[in-house]
N, C-alpha and C positions, 0 to 999 in steps of 0.2 A: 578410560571409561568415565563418563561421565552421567549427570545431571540430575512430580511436586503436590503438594497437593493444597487448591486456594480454592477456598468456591464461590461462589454467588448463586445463589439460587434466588431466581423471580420469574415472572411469567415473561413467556415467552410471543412477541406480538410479529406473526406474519402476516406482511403486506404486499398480498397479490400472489399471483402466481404465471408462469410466463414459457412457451417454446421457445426453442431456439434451431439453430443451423450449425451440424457436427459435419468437417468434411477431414478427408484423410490427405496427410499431405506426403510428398518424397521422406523416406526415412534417415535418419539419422547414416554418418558412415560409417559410427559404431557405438552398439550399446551402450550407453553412460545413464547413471541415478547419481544422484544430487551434484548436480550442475548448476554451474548460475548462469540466467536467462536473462537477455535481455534483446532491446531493439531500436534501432537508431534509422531515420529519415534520412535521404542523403539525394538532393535533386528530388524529380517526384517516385523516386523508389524507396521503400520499406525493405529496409535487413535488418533477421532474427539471429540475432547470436547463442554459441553454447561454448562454455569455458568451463573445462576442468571438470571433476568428478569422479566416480569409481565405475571400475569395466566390472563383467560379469565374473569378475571371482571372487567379489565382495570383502578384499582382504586387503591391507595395508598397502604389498606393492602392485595393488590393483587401480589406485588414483592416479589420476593421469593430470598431464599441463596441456594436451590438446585442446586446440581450438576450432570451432566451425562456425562459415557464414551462411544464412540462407537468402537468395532473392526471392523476395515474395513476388518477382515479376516473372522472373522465369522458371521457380519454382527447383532451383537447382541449390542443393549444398556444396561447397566446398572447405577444403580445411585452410585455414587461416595462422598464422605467427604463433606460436605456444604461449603460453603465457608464463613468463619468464621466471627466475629462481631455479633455486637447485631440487625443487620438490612437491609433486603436485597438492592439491589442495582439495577438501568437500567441505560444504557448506559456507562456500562465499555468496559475496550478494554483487549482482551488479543491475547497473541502470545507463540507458541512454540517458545522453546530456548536448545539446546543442553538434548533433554531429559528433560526437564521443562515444565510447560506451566506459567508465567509472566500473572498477572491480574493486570488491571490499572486501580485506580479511579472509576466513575461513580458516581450516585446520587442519595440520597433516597427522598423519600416524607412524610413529617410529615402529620395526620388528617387534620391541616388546610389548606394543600394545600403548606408550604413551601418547600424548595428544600436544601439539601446539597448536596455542591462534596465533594467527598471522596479524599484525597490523598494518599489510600491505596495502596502500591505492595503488593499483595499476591503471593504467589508463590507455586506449585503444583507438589508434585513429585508422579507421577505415578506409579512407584515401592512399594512405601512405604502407598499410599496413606493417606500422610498427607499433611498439610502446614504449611508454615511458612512466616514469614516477610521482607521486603527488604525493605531499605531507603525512606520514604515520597517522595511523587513530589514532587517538591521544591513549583511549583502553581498549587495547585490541579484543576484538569481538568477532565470535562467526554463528553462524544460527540467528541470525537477527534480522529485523525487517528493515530494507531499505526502500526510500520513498522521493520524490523529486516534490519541492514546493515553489509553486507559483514560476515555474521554467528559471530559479535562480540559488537556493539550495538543495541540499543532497541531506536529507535526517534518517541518522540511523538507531533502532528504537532496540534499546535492551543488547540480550545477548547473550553467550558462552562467552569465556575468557580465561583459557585453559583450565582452572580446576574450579570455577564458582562463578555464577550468574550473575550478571550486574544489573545495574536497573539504568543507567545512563543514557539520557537522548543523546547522541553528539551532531552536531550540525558542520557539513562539509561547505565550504565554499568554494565551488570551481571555477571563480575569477581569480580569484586571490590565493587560492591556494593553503585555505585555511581552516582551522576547525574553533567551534565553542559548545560548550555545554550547553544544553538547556535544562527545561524543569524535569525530573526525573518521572519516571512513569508511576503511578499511584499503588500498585499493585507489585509483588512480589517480582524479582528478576525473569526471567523464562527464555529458554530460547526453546526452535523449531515452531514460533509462534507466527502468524500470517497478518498480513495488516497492507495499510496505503494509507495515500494521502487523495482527497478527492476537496479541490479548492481549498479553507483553512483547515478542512477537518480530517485528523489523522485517526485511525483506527486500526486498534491489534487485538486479537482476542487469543487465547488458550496457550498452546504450546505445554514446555514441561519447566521445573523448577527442581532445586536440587536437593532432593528426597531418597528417602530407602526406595528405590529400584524408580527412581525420578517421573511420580506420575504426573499426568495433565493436569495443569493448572485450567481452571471453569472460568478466569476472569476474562469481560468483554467491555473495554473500553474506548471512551470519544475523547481524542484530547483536541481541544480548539487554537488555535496559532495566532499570536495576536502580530498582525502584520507589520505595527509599526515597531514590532521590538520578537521580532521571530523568533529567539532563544525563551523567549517568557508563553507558556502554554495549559490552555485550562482543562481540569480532567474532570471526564464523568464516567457513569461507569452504564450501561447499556443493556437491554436485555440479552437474554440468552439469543444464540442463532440459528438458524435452523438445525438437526440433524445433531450425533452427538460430538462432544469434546473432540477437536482436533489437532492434530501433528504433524508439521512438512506436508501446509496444504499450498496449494499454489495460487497465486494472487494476481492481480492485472487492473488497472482502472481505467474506466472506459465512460466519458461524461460526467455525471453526476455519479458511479455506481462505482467500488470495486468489487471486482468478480473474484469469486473464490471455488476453486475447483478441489475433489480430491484428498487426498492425505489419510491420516489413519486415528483412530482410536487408543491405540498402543506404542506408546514410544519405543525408540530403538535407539542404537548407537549408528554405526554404516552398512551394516550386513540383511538388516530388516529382521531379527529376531527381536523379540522384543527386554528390554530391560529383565523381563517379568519372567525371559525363558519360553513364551510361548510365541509365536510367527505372528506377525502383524498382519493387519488385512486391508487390503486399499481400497477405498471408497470410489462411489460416482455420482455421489453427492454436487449439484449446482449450488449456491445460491449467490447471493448481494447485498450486500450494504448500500442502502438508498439516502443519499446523505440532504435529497431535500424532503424528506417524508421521515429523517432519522430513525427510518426500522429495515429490518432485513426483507427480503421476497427470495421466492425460492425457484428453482428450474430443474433445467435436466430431466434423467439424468445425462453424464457424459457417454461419451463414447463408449468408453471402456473405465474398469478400477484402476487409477493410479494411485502411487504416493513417493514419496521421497523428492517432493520437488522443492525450489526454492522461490517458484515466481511463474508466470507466465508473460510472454513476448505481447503489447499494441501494437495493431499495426492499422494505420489510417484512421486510428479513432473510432474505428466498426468491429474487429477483429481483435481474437487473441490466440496464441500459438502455446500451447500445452509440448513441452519436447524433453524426449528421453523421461524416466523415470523407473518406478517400481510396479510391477502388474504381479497378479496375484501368485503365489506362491515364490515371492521374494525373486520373482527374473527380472533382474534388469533390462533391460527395451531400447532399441532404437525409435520406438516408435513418433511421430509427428503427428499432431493432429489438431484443428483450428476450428474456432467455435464464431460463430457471430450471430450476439443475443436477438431473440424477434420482440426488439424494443426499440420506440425512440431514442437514440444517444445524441442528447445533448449535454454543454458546456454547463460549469452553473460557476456564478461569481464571475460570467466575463464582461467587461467592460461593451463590447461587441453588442450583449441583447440590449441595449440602448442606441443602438448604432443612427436610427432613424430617430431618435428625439436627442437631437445635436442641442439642445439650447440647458438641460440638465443630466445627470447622470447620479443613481442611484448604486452607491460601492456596497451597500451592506452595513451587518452591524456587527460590532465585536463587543465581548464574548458573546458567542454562539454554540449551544445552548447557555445561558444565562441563569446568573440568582443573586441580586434579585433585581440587577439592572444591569443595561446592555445600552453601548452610545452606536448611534445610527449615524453612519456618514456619506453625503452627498455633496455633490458638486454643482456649482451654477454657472452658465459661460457666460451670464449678462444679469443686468439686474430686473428681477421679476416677483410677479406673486408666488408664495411657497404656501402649501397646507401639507402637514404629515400628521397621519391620522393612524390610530393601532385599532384595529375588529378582531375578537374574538374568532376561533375557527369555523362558527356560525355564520360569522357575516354583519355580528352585531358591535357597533362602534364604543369603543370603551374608553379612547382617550383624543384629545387633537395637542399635540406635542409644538407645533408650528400652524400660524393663520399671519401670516405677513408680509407685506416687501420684505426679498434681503437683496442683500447685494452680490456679484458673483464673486468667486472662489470656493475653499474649501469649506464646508458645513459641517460642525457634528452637535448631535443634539442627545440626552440621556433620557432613557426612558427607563424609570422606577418601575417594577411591577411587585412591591414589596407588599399590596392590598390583593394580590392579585395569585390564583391557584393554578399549580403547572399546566402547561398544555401546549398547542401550539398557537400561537400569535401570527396576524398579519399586520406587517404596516405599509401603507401607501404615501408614495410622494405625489403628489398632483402639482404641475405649475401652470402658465397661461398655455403651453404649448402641450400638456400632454401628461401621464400618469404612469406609476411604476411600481408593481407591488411585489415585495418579499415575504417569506418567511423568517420567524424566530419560534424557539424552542425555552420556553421556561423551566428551569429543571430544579425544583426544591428538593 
């Protein structure tokens, strides 16, 4: 048995409001809640994976080592290699990784009720369909959010760790085969907490902490990745998000946004009763974290209430796959079902939206959001004129940082905004060839 209570209270600022496209897909080929979800491109098909979880008897030796693939082409499940050990697992996390899918951790339950975390990487090659082993977490964790940065780490935020909550980033490296710390999360430990990475910007908010009958933790925070030193990450802390406090919601990033579906109010252990003795109730709650407007908008709702999930499946960068969970009155579900937001989904921070002004390239600025400066870095391929200029979110020009020849290479330049009251910021690159404007976030 395990695991708060943190709060933040501030206003709450929704941004937009939006439909979307709910369709049902082939179900599950057997009932499974808290499973870890993931999804891996392989040639131009899209497969949705499901690893491990508990059957509908909601009891210890009801977790299973089962595995299933889905083709999003042909719309067929099948069951795929167990995922190895001598004992199944709930609340692991996994993630595609360059034609992989990365299994992280989670925790089994002996007869009397005790709990291990696992500090398993398993790892899953589709091709071949077999597995193999990657480096221990250094603090095993389950309940935790796992996030892919920049197509070349693996961070996993927080956690359970069999009897107490930790607060540890740890950063997976799937070249090397390695892990490192980074900077610890601001806010109290939590697991069953929901979060991604959407370009440098990571985000987790709620979950529970380990308290008398382990309520929700209220904390919503932006930590920012500084790229040339990835274990080094700056935190702020966010307003509230749509809808109330949640637990085992399901999560998915999709362009600039991650999508957060589902989950519940009332924390639970595996069975969905709640800590508290009273039945949890599953949400159909949509909403998003918009990481270039840095506020939430809201949708939905879903299909149907779930909760008890760990994540949801991308697929092609339009879609996301919701699979297996918890539906009302604590039944576990085979059910499948795939959402694809009525939004623009675009990239943000890729080097791509420059693609047509080859002669400079605008990276961004780090830290993002900032206090009370933030260095801007760009690139030049030849030598030319440069102006960078910051406007007010009016449109009103409030500083010129750059008026000169430079010469090509790498550029960074700092911009102070220490005379200057929160908000959002633009700054523009202009050279002889063309113009490029971003966003920055001042946060005192």
């Amino acid at each position: 048995m395990r695991r708060i209570i943190f709060l933040i209270i501030s206003i709450c600022t929704l941004v937009g409001t939006a439909t979307a496209q709910w369709s049902i897909r082939p179900p599950l080929p057997m009932e499974v809640s808290n499973n870890a979800v993931a999804s891996v491109r392989i040639g131009d098909t899209d497969y949705v994976y499901s690893f491990m979880g508990i059957d509908t008897s909601k009891i210890w030796s009801g977790i299973t080592q089962r595995a299933f693939e889905y083709n999003t082409q042909t719309n067929q499940w099948q069951e795929i290699a167990a995922v190895p050990g001598m004992e199944g697992r709930i609340a692991a996390a996994a993630v595609g990784f360059k034609g992989k899918v990365y299994l992280f951790g989670g925790y089994s339950v002996a007869p009397n009720g005790s709990e291990t975390t696992y500090a398993n990487v398993d790892i899953y090659d589709p091709v071949s369909n077999n597995w193999s082993s990657g480096a221990a977490v250094p603090v095993p964790v389950d309940d935790q959010v796992i996030a892919v940065w920049r197509d070349s780490l693996i961070y996993s935020v927080s956690g359970w760790s069999t009897n107490q909550n930790v607060k540890n980033v740890q950063i997976y490296n799937p070249e090397t085969d390695t892990w490192q710390q980074a900077t610890q999360i601001p806010g109290a430990g939590v697991f069953g907490h929901a979060g991604g990475i959407v370009g440098d910007t990571l985000v987790y908010f709620d979950g529970a902490r380990d308290s008398f009958n382990f309520p929700l933790n209220g904390g919503n925070f932006m930590g920012v990745i500084d790229p040339q030193q990835p274990d080094s990450i700056t935190w702020s802390t966010l307003p509230p998000h749509p809808g109330p406090r949640k637990y085992r919601t399901a999560s998915a990033t999709l362009g600039s946004r991650i999508f957060f579906v589902g989950g519940t109010d009332n924390p639970y252990n595996f069975n969905g009763i709640g800590y508290n003795g009273q039945p949890s109730q599953p949400s159909d709650l949509v909403f998003a974290f918009n990481s270039e407007t840095v506020g939430w908008e809201t949708y939905g709702p879903a299909l149907s209430a779930t909760m008890d999930h760990r994540a949801m499946a991308a697929s092609r960068g339009i879609e996301m796959f919701l699979v297996g969970g918890m539906l009302s009155g604590q039944q576990v579900t085979n059910q499948v079902t795939s959402y694809i937001p009525d939004i623009p989904i675009t990239g943000i921070n890729e080097r791509s939206a420059n693609r047509s002004l080859t002669d400079f390239e605008l990276i961004g600025n780090y830290p993002n959001p900032f206090n009370p400066s933030t260095r801007i870095r760009y690139v030049l391929q030849k030598r030319q004129r440069v102006q960078l200029q910051v406007f007010s979110i009016a449109g009103k020009r409030i500083a010129v940082l750059i008026d000169e020849d430079q010469s090509p290479g790498d550029q960074e330049v700092t911009f102070d905004a220490a005379d200057f009251s929160s908000g959002v910021y633009l700054y523009r690159l202009t050279t002889d060839t063309g113009s490029y404007t971003r966003k920055m976030i001042l946060m005192k």
